[in-house]
N, C-alpha and C positions, 0 to 999 in steps of 0.2 A: 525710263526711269530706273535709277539704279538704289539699291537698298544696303550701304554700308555698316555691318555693324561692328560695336569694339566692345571687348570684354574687358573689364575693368577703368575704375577712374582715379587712376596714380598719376605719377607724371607723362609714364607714356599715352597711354588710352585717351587722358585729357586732350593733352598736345595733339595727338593724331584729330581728335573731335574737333577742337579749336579751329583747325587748320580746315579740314575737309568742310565745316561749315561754310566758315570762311568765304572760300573760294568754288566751292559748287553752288548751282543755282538752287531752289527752295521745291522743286519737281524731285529731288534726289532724298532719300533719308538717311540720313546717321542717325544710328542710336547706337545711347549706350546701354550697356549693360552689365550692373555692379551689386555686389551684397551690397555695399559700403554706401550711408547717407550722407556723407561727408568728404568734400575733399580737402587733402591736411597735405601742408608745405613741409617735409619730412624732415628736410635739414633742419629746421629751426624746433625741433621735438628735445632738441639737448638743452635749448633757455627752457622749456618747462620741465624737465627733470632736474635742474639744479631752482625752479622756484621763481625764475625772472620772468618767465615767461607767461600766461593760461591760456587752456588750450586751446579757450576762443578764439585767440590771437593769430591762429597760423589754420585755422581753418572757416569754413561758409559751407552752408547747404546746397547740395548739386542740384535738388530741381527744380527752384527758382530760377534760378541762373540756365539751367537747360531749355526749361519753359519759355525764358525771355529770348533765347537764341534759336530757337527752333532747335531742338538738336531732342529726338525721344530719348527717355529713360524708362528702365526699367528695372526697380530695386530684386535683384534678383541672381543667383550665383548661376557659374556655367554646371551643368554635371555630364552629359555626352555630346563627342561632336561625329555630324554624319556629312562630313563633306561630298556624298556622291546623293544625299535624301534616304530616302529608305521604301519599300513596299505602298506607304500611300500618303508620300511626302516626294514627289520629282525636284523640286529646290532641296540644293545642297542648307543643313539646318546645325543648329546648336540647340540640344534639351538645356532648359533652364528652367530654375527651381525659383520661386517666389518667395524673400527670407521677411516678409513684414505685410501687416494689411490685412483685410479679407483675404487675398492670397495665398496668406503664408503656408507654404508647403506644398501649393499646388505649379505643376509644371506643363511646360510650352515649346513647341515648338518654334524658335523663332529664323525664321529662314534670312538668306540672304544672297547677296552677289558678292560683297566683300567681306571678308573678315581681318578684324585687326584685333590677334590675341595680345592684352594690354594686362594681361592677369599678374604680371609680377611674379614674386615669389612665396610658398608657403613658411612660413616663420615655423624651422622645425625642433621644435624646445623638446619636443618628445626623443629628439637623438641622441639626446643626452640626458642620464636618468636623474630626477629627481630638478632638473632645468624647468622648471613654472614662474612666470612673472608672478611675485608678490610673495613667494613660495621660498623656506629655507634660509630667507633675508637674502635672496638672489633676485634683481629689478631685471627692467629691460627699456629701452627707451626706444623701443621697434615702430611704436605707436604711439598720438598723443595720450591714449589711455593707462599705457606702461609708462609713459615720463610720467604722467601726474601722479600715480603710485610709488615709483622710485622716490619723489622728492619728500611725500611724504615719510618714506622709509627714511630717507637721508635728513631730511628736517629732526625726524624725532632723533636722530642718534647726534646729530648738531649738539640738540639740548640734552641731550645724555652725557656730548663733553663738556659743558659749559657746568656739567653740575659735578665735572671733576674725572667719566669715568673715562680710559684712555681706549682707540678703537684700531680697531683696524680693517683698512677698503682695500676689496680686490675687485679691479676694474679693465675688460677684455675681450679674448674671446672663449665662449663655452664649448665648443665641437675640435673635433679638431683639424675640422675641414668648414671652417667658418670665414665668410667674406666681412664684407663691413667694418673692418681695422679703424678707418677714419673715422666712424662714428665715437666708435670706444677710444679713440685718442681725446676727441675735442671733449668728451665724457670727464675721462678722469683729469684734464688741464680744468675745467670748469668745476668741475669739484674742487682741485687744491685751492683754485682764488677763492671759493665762496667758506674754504673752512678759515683761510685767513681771513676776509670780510668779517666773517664772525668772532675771531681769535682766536681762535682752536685748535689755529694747525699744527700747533706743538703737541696735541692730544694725540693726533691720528699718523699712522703710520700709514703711506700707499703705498698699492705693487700693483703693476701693470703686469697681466698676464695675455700673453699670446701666440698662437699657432706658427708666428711667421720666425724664419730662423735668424733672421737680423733683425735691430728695432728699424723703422721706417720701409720694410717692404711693402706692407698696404696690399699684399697679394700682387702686386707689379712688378716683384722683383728688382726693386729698389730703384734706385736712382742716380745718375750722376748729374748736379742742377749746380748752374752757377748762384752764388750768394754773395751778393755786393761784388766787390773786385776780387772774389775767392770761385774756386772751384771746390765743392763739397759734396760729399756723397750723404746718400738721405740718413744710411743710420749715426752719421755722424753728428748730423743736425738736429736729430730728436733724442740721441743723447747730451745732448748738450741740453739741450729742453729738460728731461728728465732730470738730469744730475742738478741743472739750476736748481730746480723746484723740489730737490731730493725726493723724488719717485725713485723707487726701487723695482727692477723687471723682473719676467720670469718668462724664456723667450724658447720657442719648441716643444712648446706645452699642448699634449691635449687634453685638454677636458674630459673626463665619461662618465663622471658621477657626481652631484652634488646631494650635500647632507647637511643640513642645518647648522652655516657657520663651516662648513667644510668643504673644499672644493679639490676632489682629486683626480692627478691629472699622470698621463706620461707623458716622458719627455724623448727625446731622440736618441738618449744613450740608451731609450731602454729602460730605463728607470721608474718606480710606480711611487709618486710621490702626493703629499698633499697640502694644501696652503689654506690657514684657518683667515676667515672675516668676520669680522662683522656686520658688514652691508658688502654687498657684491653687485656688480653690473655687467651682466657677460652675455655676449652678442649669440644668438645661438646660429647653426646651421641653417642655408638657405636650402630650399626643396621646389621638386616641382608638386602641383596639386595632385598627383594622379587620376587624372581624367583619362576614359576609356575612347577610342572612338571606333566607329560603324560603318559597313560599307553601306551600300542601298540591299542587300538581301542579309543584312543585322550580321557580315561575319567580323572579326576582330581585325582592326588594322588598326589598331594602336602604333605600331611600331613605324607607320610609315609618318605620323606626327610628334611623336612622342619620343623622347629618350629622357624622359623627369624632365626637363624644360622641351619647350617645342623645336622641333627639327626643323632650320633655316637653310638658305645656301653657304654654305660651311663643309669643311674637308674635312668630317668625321674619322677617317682613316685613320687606327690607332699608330703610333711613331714612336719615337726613341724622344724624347726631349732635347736632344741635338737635332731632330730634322724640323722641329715645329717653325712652323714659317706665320711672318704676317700672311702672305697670301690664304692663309687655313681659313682665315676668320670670312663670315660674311661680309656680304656690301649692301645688298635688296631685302636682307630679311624674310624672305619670301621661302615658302614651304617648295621645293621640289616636288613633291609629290601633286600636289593640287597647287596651282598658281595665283589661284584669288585667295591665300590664307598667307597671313604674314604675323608676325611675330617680333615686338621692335623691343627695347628696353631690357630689362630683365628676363623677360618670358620669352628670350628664345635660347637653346640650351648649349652652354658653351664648350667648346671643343675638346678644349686642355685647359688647367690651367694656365697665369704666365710666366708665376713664380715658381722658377725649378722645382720637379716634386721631389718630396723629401719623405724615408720610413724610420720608423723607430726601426733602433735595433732584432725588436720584438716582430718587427714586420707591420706596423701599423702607421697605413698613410697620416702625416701631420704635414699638411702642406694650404696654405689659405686658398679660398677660392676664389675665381678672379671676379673684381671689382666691375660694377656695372651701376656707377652709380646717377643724379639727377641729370646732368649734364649731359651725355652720350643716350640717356634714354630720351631725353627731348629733342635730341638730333636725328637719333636713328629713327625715333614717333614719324617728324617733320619730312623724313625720307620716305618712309611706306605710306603717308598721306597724300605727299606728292604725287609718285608714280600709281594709286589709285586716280587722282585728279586727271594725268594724263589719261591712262588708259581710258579713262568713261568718256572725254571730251576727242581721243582719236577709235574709241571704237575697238579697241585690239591692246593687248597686255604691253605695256611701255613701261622700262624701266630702266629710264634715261638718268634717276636720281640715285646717288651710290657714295656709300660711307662706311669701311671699315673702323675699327677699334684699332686697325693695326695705319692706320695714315691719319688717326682725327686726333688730335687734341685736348686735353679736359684743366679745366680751373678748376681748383678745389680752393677754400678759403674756410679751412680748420678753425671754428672756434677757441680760442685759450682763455678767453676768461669774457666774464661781461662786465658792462659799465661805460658810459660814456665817455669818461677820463681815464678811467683806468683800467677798463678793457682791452683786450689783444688776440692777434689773429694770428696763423703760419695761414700765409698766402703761397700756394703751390701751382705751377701749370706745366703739364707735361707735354712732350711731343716727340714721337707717337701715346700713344694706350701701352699699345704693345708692342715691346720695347723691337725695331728692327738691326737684328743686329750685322746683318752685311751692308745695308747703310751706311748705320753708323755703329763703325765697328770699333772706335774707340773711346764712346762716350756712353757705352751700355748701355748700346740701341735706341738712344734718343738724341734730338738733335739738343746740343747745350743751350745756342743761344735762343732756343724755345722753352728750355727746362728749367724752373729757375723757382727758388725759396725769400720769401721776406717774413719777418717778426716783429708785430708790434702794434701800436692805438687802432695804425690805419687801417689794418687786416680786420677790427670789430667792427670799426666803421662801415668798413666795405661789404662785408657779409651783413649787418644789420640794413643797411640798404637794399642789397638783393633778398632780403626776405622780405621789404615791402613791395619793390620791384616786382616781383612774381607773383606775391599775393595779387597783384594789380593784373596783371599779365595773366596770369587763370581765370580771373573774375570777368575776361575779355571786357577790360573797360577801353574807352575810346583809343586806337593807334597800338593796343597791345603788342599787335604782331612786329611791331617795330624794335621790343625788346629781344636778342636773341636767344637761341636757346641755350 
């Protein structure tokens, strides 16, 4: 019998459970292992920060649904990993802290054969001072419990224009090594419709601020995507977006201080500047948890798991940004150092960026960090649950299943506004992740007739679809696995 377990229940950790259920026999155990009692559809967090949405909508309790699938839970955070056991533990173990219950605060060892770290990322609002959800009149929509605060903030200032007074929204990113671009896009498009829905948008001024040095880099370093019978490159298409809807940018910005209604940033030239709101919504800095780990005689080997996100198979070797290659990136996810720890989605720590890094004149990195978002964490999840599957069923590590960032794919389908008639979507799909540029070397590393942008009803349509889709597909109701990742 083998005892898999996965930390966290996001979309990788989930997916990885899903699947390993699935397809192992009921001798074997998964479990998981999460603070979190809830598991939330992340994309659709932007309908309930503009108010369309509640939170119930895009979320279910996990251990109903764990209970009914045989799959153990245990509400409960990771705090050290001992992948070799320790003095009077011979299984390789994970300490973990109990956050609810009679348990709360008491800790376990919980051993294993497999592990699959599913932990995502630490949302780090402390990298940026005075960066707090609900704090300074700066939201977050990282969580459904920061959307449902935001919209409150944005509701009440609605009726603060309706009653005459004029605002002004800065909507982006807060670090200035902050990922998540397309959240804060579909953010501040859903806010412009909903100020018009209400009439108002004559009151309110928007400015998009963000880390990336073009509009439409998305930390991918941009795009070259065909649109209808045109050839168009991505910041061309999101200014066009912007200028329709008269947003105003503020682009090479980073963030490092916010002050109530103030948010000051520098920019690339060098420059220490600040941009006043009213309501803010600013993506902070992604992190790893800082988790320690142990050998078996307690000495520190952090370093051989750890670099703030987990160490996969990936060419860590620092380089020139002219030598970075697709091949850098992982395929297995899988730790080098100890071969049953794997790391899929977010939580394992990325090489390089992929968008050229870029210093302020001052010397300070302002460059986005790279995107890892639903999509590629439910593929790479499906990847390290697979070659778990083998391995247990041939006896011996198999890791026949393999998908880089730098050869896979991603659909994104950008919220712009909601409504059934008069909702809209920028429907996007890249190929590769990471852009290969001896490939294709003259389409900016991606292949075109895979790259490609549309605008319009259909794009709401189509994303309001996939977020029942997946609600269904999580909830593993009947043929789920049928949907892809």
């Amino acid at each position: 019998m083998s005892k898999i377990v996965i930390l966290g229940a996001g979309i990788s950790g989930h997916v990885a459970a899903s699947h390993l259920r699935r397809k192992l026999s009921k001798e074997h155990e998964v479990l998981v292992v999460s603070p979190n009692s809830n598991y939330q559809w992340i994309p659709s967090n932007i309908w309930v920060g503009i108010g369309r949405m509640k939170s119930e909508q895009i979320l279910f309790p996990l251990e109903p649904l764990y209970k009914k699938k045989h799959i153990s839970y245990k509400q409960a955070k990771a705090v050290t990993f001992h992948p070799e056991g320790d003095k009077t533990e011979s299984k390789p173990f994970v300490l973990v802290e109990y956050v609810v219950g009679d348990k709360k605060g008491l800790q376990e060892k919980v051993t294993y054969d497999y592990l699959i770290n599913g932990t995502g990322p630490k949302l780090n609002f402390e990298g940026t001072e005075g960066l707090s959800p609900g704090t300074n009149k700066a939201y977050s929509v990282c969580t459904y419990t920061h959307a449902e605060h935001a919209w409150k903030g944005l509701d009440a200032l609605i009726q603060d224009m309706k009653r005459g007074k004029k605002a002004k929204i800065l909507i982006g990113t807060g670090h200035a090594k902050s990922t998540c671009q397309g959240a804060a896009f579909e953010y501040i498009l859903n806010v412009e419709q909903e100020l018009r829905k209400h009439k108002v948008r004559d009151m309110a001024e928007i400015t998009w601020i963000s880390n990336e040095y073009q509009l439409g880099d998305f930390g991918m370093d941009g795009m070259l995507m065909s649109y209808g019978s045109m050839t168009m490159k991505s910041h061309e298409m999101i200014e066009m977006i912007f200028e329709d809807r008269d947003i105003k940018w503020i682009l090479g910005a980073g963030v490092n201080k916010i002050e109530d209604g103030i948010a000051h940033y520098e920019n690339l030239e060098g420059e220490f500047k600040t941009a006043t709101y009213d309501f803010a919504m600013l993506i902070p800095s992604f992190s790893g948890h800082g988790f320690k780990a142990f050998d078996k005689n307690d000495m520190d080997i952090t370093e051989k798991l750890f670099k703030g996100f987990m160490i996969v198979d990936a060419d860590y070797t620092p380089k020139p940004y002219e030598e970075w290659s697709v091949q850098d990136w992982p395929e297995t996810y899988q730790n080098p150092s100890y071969k049953n720890i794997f790391a899929p989605g977010i939580a394992f720590a990325p090489l390089h960026s992929i968008s050229k890094p870029r210093k302020s004149k001052n010397g300070t990195d302002i460059t986005p960090a790279p995107p890892r978002t639903g999509m590629p964490s439910g593929i790479t999840a499906k990847i390290v649950a697979d070659n778990i599957i083998d391995s247990i069923k041939n006896g011996k590590v198999t890791l026949d299943h393999k998908g880089s960032m730098g050869n896979m794919g991603a659909a994104c389908i950008a919220s712009a506004g909601y409504g059934f008639t008069t909702g809209s979507g920028v429907s996007i799909t890249t190929y590769p992740i990471v852009p290969d540029y001896i490939k294709y070397p003259k389409t900016q590393g991606r292949h075109i007739g895979k790259t490609f942008g549309e605008i319009g009803l259909a794009g709401h349509w189509l994303k309001l679809a996939l977020h029942y889709a997946f609600i269904y597909k999580a909830k593993m109701k009947p043929f789920w696995w049928l949907i892809p990742e």
